[in-house]
ZAMARGU-4260 file (C-alpha; in steps of 0.2 Angstrom, whole numbers, plus 5000, padded with zeros to 4 digits):
<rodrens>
0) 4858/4913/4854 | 4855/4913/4872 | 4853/4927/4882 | 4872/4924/4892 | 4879/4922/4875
5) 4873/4937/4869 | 4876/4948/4885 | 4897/4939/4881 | 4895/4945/4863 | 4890/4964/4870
10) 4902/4963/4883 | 4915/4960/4871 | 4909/4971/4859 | 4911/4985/4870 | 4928/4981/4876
15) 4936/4983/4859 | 4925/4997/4852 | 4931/5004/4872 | 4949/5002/4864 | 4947/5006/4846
20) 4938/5022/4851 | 4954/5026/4864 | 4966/5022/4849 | 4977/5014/4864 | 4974/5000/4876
25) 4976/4980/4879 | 4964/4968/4868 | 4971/4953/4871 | 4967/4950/4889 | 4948/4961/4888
30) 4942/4949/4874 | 4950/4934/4884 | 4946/4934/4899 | 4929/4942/4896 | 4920/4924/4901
35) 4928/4924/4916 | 4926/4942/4923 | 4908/4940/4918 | 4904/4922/4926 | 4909/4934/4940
40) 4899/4948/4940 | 4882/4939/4934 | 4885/4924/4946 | 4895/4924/4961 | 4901/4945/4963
45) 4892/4952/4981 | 4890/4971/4977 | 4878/4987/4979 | 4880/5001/4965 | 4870/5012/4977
50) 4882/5007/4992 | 4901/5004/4986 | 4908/5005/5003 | 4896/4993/5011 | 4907/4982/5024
55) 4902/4964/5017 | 4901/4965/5000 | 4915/4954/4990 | 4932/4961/4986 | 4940/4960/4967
60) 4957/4967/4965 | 4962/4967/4947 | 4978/4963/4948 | 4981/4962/4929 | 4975/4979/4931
65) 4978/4981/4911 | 4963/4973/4907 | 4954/4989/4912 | 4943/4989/4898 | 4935/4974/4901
70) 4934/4981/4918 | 4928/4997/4916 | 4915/4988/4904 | 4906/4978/4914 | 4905/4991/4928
75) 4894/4999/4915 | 4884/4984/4912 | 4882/4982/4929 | 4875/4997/4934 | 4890/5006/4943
80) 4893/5022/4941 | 4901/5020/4925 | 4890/5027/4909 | 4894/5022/4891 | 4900/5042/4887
85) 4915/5037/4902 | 4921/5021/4890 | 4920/5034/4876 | 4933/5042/4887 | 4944/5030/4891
90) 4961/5035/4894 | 4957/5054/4889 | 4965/5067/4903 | 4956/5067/4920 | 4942/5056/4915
95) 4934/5042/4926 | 4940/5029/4916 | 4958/5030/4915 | 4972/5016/4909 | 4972/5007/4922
100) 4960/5006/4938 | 4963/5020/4951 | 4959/5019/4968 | 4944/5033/4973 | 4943/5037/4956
105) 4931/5025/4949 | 4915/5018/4958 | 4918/5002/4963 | 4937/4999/4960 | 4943/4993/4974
110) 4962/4997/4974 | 4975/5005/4960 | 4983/4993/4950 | 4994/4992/4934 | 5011/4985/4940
115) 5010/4968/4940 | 5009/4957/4958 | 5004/4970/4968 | 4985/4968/4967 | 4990/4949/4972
120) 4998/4955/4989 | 4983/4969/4991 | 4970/4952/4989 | 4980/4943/5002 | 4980/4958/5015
125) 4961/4961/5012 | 4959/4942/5012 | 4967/4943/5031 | 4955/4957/5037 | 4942/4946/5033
130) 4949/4934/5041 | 4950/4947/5057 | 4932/4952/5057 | 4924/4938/5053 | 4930/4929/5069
135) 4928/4944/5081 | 4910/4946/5075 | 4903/4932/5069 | 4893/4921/5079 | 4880/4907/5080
140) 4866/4912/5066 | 4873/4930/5062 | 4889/4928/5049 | 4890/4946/5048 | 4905/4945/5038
145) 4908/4931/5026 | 4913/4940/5011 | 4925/4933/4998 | 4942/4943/4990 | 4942/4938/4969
150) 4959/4944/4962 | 4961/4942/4942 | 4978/4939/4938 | 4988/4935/4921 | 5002/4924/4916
155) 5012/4940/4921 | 5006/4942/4939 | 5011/4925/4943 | 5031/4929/4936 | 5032/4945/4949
160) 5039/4939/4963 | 5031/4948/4974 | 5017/4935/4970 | 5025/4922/4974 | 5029/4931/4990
165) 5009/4935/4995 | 5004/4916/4989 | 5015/4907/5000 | 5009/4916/5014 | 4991/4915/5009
170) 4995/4895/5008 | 5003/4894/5027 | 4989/4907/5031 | 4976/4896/5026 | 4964/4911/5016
175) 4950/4903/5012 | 4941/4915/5007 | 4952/4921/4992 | 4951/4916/4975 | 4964/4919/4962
180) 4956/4919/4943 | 4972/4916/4935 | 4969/4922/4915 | 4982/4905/4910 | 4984/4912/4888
185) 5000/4907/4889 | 5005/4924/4878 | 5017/4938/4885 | 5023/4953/4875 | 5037/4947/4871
190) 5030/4931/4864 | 5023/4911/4871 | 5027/4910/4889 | 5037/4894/4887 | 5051/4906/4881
195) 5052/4910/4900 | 5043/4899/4910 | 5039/4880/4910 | 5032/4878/4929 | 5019/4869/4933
200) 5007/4882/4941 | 4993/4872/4948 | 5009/4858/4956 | 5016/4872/4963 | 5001/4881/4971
205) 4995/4864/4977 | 5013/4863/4986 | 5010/4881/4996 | 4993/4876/5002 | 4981/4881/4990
210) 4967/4874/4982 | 4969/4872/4964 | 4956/4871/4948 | 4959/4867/4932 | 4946/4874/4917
215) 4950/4870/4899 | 4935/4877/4893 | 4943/4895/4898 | 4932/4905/4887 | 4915/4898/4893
220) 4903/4905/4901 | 4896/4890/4909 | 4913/4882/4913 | 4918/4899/4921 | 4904/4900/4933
225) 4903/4883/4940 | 4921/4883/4941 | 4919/4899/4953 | 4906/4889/4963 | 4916/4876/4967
230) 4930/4888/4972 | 4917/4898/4984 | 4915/4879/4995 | 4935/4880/4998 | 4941/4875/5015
235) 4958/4885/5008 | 4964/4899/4997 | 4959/4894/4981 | 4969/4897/4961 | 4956/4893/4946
240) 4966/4891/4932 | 4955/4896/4916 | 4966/4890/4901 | 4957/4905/4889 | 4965/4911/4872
245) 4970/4929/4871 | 4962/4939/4858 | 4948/4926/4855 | 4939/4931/4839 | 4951/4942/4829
250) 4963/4939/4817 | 4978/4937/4830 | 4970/4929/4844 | 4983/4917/4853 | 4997/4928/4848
255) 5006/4939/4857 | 5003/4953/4843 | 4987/4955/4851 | 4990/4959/4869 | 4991/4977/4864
260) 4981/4978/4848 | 4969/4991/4843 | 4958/4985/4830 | 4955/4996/4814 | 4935/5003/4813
265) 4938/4991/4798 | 4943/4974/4807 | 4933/4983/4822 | 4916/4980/4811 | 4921/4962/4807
270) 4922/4959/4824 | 4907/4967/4827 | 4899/4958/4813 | 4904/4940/4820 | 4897/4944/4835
275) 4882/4949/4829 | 4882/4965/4836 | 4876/4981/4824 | 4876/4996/4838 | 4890/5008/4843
280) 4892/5010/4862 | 4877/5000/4866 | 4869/4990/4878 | 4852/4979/4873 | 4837/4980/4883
285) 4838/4963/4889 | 4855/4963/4891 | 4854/4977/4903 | 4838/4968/4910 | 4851/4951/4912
290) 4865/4962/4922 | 4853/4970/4931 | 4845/4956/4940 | 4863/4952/4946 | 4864/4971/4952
295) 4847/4969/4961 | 4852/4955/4972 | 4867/4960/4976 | 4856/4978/4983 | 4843/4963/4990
300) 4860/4955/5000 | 4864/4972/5007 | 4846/4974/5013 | 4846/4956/5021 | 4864/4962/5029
305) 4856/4979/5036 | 4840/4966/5043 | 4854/4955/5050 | 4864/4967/5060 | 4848/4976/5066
310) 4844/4960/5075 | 4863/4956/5078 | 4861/4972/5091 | 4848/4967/5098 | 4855/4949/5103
315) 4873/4951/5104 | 4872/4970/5109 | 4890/4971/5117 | 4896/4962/5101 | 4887/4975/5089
320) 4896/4989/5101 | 4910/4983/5097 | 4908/4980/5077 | 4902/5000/5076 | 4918/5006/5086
325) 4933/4995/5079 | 4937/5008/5065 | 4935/5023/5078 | 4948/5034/5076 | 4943/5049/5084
330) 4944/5040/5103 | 4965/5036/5101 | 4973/5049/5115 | 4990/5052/5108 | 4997/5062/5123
335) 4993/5046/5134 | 5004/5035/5123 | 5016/5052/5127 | 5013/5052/5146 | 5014/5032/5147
340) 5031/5030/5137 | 5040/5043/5143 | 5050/5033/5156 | 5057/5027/5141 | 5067/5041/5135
345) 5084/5043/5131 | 5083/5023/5124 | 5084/5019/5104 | 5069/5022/5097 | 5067/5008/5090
350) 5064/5002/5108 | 5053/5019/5112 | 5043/5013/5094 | 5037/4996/5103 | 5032/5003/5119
355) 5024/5017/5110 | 5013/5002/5097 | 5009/4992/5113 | 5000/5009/5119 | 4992/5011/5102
360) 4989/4995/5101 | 4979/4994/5119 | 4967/5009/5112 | 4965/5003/5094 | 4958/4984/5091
365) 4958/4989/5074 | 4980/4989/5075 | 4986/4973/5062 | 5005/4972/5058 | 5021/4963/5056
370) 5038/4961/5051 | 5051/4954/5038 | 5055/4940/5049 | 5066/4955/5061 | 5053/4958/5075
375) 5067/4953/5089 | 5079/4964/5081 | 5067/4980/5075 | 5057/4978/5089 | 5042/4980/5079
380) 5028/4968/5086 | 5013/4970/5101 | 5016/4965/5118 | 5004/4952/5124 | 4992/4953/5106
385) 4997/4934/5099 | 5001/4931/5081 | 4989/4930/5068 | 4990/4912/5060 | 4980/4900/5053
390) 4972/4896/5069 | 4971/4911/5078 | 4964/4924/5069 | 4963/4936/5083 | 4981/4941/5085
395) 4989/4957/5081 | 5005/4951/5075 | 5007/4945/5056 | 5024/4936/5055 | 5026/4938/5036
400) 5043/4929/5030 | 5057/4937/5023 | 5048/4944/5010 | 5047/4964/5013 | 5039/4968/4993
405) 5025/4957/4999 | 5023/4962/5018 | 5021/4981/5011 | 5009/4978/4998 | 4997/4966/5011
410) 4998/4979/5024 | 4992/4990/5008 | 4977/4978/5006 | 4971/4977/5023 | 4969/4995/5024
415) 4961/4995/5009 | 4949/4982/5016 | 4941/4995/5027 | 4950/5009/5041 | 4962/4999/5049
420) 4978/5006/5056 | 4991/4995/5047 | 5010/4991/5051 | 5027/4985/5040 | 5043/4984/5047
425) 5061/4978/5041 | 5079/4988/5044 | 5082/5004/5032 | 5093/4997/5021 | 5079/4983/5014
430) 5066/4998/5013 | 5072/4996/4993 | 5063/4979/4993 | 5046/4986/4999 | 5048/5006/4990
435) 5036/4998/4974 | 5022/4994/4987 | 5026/5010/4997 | 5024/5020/4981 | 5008/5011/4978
440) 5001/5015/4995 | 5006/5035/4992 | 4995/5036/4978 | 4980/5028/4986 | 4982/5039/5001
445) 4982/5022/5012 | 4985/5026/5031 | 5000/5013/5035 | 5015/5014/5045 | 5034/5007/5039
450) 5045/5006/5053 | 5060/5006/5046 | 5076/5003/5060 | 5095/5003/5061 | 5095/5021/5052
455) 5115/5025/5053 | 5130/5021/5052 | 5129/5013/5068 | 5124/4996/5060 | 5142/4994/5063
460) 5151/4977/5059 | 5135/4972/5047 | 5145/4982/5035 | 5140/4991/5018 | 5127/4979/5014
465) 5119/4987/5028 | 5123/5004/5029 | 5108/5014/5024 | 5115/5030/5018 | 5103/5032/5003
470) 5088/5025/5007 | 5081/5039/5018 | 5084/5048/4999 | 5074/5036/4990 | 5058/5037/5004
475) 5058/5055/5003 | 5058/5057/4985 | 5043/5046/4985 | 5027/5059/4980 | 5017/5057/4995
480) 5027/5049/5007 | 5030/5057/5024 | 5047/5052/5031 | 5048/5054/5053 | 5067/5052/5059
485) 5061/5056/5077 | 5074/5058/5089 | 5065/5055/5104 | 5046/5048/5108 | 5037/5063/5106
490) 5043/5067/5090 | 5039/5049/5086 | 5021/5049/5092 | 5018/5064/5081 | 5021/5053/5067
495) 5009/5043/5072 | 4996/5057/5074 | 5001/5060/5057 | 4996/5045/5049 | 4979/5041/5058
500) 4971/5056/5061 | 4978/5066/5043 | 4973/5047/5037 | 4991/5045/5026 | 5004/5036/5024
505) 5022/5040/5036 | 5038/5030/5035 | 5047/5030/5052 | 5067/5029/5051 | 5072/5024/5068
510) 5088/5020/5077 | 5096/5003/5082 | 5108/5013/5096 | 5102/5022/5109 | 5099/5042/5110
515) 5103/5053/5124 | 5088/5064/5132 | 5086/5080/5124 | 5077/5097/5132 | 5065/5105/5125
520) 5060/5094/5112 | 5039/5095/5105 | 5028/5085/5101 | 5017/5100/5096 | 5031/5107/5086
525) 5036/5087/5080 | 5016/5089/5071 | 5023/5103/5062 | 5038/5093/5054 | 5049/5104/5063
530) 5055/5116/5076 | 5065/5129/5085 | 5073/5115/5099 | 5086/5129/5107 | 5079/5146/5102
535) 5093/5157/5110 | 5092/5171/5097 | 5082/5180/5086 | 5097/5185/5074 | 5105/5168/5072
540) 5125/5169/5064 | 5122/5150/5062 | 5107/5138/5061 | 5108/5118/5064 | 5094/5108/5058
545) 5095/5089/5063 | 5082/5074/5063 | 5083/5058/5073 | 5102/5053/5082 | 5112/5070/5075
550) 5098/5081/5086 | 5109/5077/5100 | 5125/5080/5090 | 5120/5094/5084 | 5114/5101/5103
555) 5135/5098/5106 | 5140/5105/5091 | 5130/5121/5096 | 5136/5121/5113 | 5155/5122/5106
560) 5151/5135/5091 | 5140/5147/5104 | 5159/5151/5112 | 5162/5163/5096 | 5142/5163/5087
565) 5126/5165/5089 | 5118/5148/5087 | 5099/5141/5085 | 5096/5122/5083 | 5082/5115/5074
570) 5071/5098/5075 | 5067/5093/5058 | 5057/5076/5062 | 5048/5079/5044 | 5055/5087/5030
575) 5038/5086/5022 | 5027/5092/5034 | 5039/5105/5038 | 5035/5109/5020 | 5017/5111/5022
580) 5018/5125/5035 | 5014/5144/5032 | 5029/5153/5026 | 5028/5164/5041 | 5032/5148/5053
585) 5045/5141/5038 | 5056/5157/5043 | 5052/5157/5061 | 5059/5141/5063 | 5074/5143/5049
590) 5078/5162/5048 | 5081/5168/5031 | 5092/5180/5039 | 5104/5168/5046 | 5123/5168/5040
595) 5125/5148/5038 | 5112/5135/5039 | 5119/5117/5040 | 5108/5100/5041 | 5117/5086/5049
600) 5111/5068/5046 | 5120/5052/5043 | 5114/5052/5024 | 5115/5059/5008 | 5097/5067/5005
605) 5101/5081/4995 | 5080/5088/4998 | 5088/5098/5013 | 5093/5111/5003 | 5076/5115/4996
610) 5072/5120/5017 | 5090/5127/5022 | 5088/5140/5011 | 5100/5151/5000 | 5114/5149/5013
615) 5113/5131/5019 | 5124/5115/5018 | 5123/5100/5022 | 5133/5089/5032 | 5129/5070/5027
620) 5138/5056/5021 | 5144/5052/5001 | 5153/5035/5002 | 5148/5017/5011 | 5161/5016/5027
625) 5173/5000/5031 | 5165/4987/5044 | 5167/4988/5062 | 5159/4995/5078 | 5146/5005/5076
630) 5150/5020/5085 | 5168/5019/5079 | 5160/5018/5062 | 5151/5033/5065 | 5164/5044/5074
635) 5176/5039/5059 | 5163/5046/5047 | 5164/5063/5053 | 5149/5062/5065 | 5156/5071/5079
640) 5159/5087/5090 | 5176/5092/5083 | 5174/5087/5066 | 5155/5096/5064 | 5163/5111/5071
645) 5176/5113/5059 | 5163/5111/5042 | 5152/5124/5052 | 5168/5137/5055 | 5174/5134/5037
650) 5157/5135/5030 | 5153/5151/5037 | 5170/5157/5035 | 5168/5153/5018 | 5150/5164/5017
655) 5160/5180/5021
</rodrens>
């Protein structure tokens, strides 16, 4: 037996016991696709154990992110900081090696993953700030960044839509220096894939732009590797399909009784036996010495890198200036965005919004973003920055199709790539399309922006279908997600402040009509979620809290009630942050005291009564509203002066 075979046999080996040992896991793809993963790693995978962050090494998402045994396996092998007691606790509470790869959890994963397609967006996004670096920096003789972005997927992945979404792009996009390793078993839970599907894969991604190979011998080693060669010579994005069978070497390989399977120590020793493998947990000494040579030049690829750049600075110093500062966030002077868009006030904020990007844009080279095909109407795109496309790599602008899951899960992936400051955008009422990706994002801590436009009522003659009255709801109840409904542009540059400098992700809900200017708003008090706007008492009868459009409604409604109460009004850009403050600024700014505290937005988020208090109501909306203009629609809804003031009186009539 040679040494590859054994190292496969080992590799397998571990895999199961990995499973068997964790009473819970998925076999079928771990022993299938272990000849692939491993072609990888010992061939073609650019990567330093003792450096996980450097900026060139290769990228591999795994997007069937259930293979994680296989995965987590082979970073053992491999030398990462993954010991064989972590795949003794695999899947057990807290431990480093958990279900399915986690972001900053394990050394050397790369993103989260588990739902399937998502890890095929994050590959694109990465794939497209190669794409960004490599021709701001690259020159003649000195490829500073040339790395390549592997993404694993399964017969699974390539069903999500959201797949299909990121490869078409990918295609038009040209991303050569992405490679999908497409595990082809034919097998899904519920039984052969033709049951669903009878595509031609490799027709289909040759139609979208890619470049497409076919192995038969799936489960070679030798077939795998020279395969992922020809893949790396690519002038496009490249799918290999490797036609493998799932649950090789047990007694239900090919079937889908083995995607989830946990072999029995009894069938678990078989295995074992078959394999000629006698240890538990165990790595052979020239196995270990096999993977380790891989890991050695992978360290030795580094060291050439660090040799590189030291004379890249010397010979391009203005260049090398510019590679150390393009993920500088520090330098980015929010009150001059403030100062410089001011002139803009009192117009929609989706308007404010783009002037406001422009400004960041202009401090940040690092700014990358785009829209669901609605960048005329949200507004969402960088004034005089180009569009990145297949030829021009340089712009700022990513047009990325109607596909909003897709858009939300590359941004995910460009961030991910390394610190850039990352942009969606689509109207509110689509946000459900992109809320999987966002979720994603809130997990992994990712600093992107969703600007999210035409947030009321005020859609007018676009009707129901686009009335967004629950999907402010949905974004809030995201764990992690922080939600900015500014009303003006200070409120909304301290969403941005947010997301860059507290390195997180914020979701913008902005307006399509225009909003009146408004004293005494803060962009101070906007940083702390929320804020005393009109502070005209210390005893309060009645308190107003109010984000985005209704801060100005609610400023008139105060003016009316003040006739017979005392009346404060409140900011509340960001429930969340808001939440975060000490309970001392909490009651400054919302008095415990106070008779009646009513939020006013155009929604039916029901998470402001867990800030209003023990008195408070809230006045939203319940029901989708007929067709028609958009401010009719809104008066007609209850959202104004005279109707406000009548909840508030019979509200706080009703407290008494």
């Amino acid at each position: 037996m040679n040494i590859n075979q054994k190292a496969l046999n080992y590799l397998k080996a571990l895999s199961a016991e990995t499973i068997t040992n964790a009473q819970s896991g998925h076999l079928g793809v771990s022993l299938g696709a272990s000849s692939i993963l491993f072609a990888l790693f010992k061939d073609h995978y650019n990567f330093d154990v003792s450096d996980t962050d450097f900026l060139n090494r290769d990228r591999l998402v795994m997007s069937a992110g259930h293979a994680s045994p296989l995965y987590y396996s082979l970073l053992s092998m491999f030398g990462f900081n993954v010991s064989l007691q972590d795949l003794k606790d695999f899947r057990k509470y807290d431990s480093k090696t958990p279900g399915h790869p986690e972001y900053r959890k394990t050394e050397g994963v790369e993103v989260s993953t588990g739902p399937l397609g998502q890890g095929v967006a994050n590959a694109v996004g990465m794939a497209i700030a190669e794409a960004v670096m490599e021709e701001r920096f690259n020159t003649v003789g000195f490829e500073m960044i040339n790395n390549f972005t592997y993404c694993f997927v399964s017969d699974g992945d390539l069903m999500e839509g959201v797949a299909m979404e990121a490869v078409s792009l990918a295609g038009s996009l040209n991303l050569n220096k992405l490679i999908l390793l497409y595990d082809s078993n034919d097998v899904t839970i519920d039984g052969p894939l033709n049951m669903t599907n009878k595509e031609n894969v490799a027709k289909k991604f040759s139609a979208m732009g890619w470049n497409v190979i076919k192995v038969s011998k799936g489960n070679s080693y030798f077939f795998c590797t020279r395969a992922i060669a020809r893949a790396k010579k690519s002038k496009k994005p490249t799918i290999i399909i490797f036609n493998t069978t799932i649950g090789i070497g047990t007694q239900k390989e090919g079937t889908s009784a083995v995607h989830s399977a946990v072999l029995s120590k009894e069938e678990l020793e078989v295995f074992k036996e078959n394999l000629k493998v006698r240890e538990s947990f165990y790595i052979p000494s020239d196995v270990r010495e096999l993977c380790m040579a891989s890991t050695r030049r992978g360290k030795l690829n580094h060291e050439k890198w660090n040799q590189n750049l030291a004379m890249y600075s010397s010979t391009h110093p203005e260049l090398y200036k510019s590679l150390i500062a393009f993920f500088d966030r520090k330098k980015i002077n929010f009150e001059r965005i403030i100062r410089n868009i001011a002139k803009y006030d009192g117009q929609s904020t989706r308007k404010v919004n783009h002037y406001a990007l422009s400004e960041l844009a202009y401090q940040c080279p690092q700014l990358l973003g785009g829209t669901g095909d609605v960048a005329p109407t949200t507004m969402t795109f960088v004034d005089n920055a180009g569009n990145f496309s297949a030829r021009y790599r340089r712009g700022k602008n990513i047009h990325f199709g109607v596909r909003e899951h897709a858009m939300s899960a590359i941004c995910n992936g460009i961030a991910l790539y390394e610190d850039f400051i990352t942009f969606d955008s689509s109207y509110l009422t689509f946000s459900n399309y992109a809320i999987p990706a966002i979720r994603m994002r809130c997990m992994m801590k990712l600093p992107v922006m969703s600007f999210f436009t035409h947030d009321s009522l005020t859609v007018g003659q676009d009707g129901t279908a686009h009335q967004p009255i629950e999907q402010i709801t949905q974004l809030r109840a995201i764990i992690g997600n922080t939600v900015y409904r500014p009303c003006d542009y200070k409120e909304l540059v301290a969403g941005y402040n947010i997301c860059v400098k507290e390195y997180m992700p914020v979701t913008f809900a902005l307006t399509k009509q225009n909003v009146g200017h408004i004293d005494g708003t803060s962009y101070e008090g906007a940083l702390n979620g929320g804020y005393l706007l009109e502070n005209t008492t210390q005893k309060p009868n009645i308190i107003l809290v109010a984000s985005g459009s209704e801060v100005e409604l609610a400023v008139k409604v105060a003016k009316e009630l003040r006739k017979k109460y005392l009346v404060n009004v409140v900011s509340m850009p960001s429930i969340e942050m808001f939440e975060k403050q000490t309970p001392a600024y909490k009651n400054k700014v919302i008095n415990k005291d106070a008779e009646l505290v009513v939020s006013i937005e155009a929604s039916n988020d029901t998470k402001w009564l867990k800030i209003l208090g023990k008195n408070g109501v809230s006045f939203g909306i319940e029901n989708y509203v007929h067709s028609g203009n958009g401010e009719e629609v809104y008066l007609k809804s209850g959202f104004n002066v005279k109707n406000v003031v009548k909840f508030v009186e019979t509200k706080f009539k009703a407290q008494k």
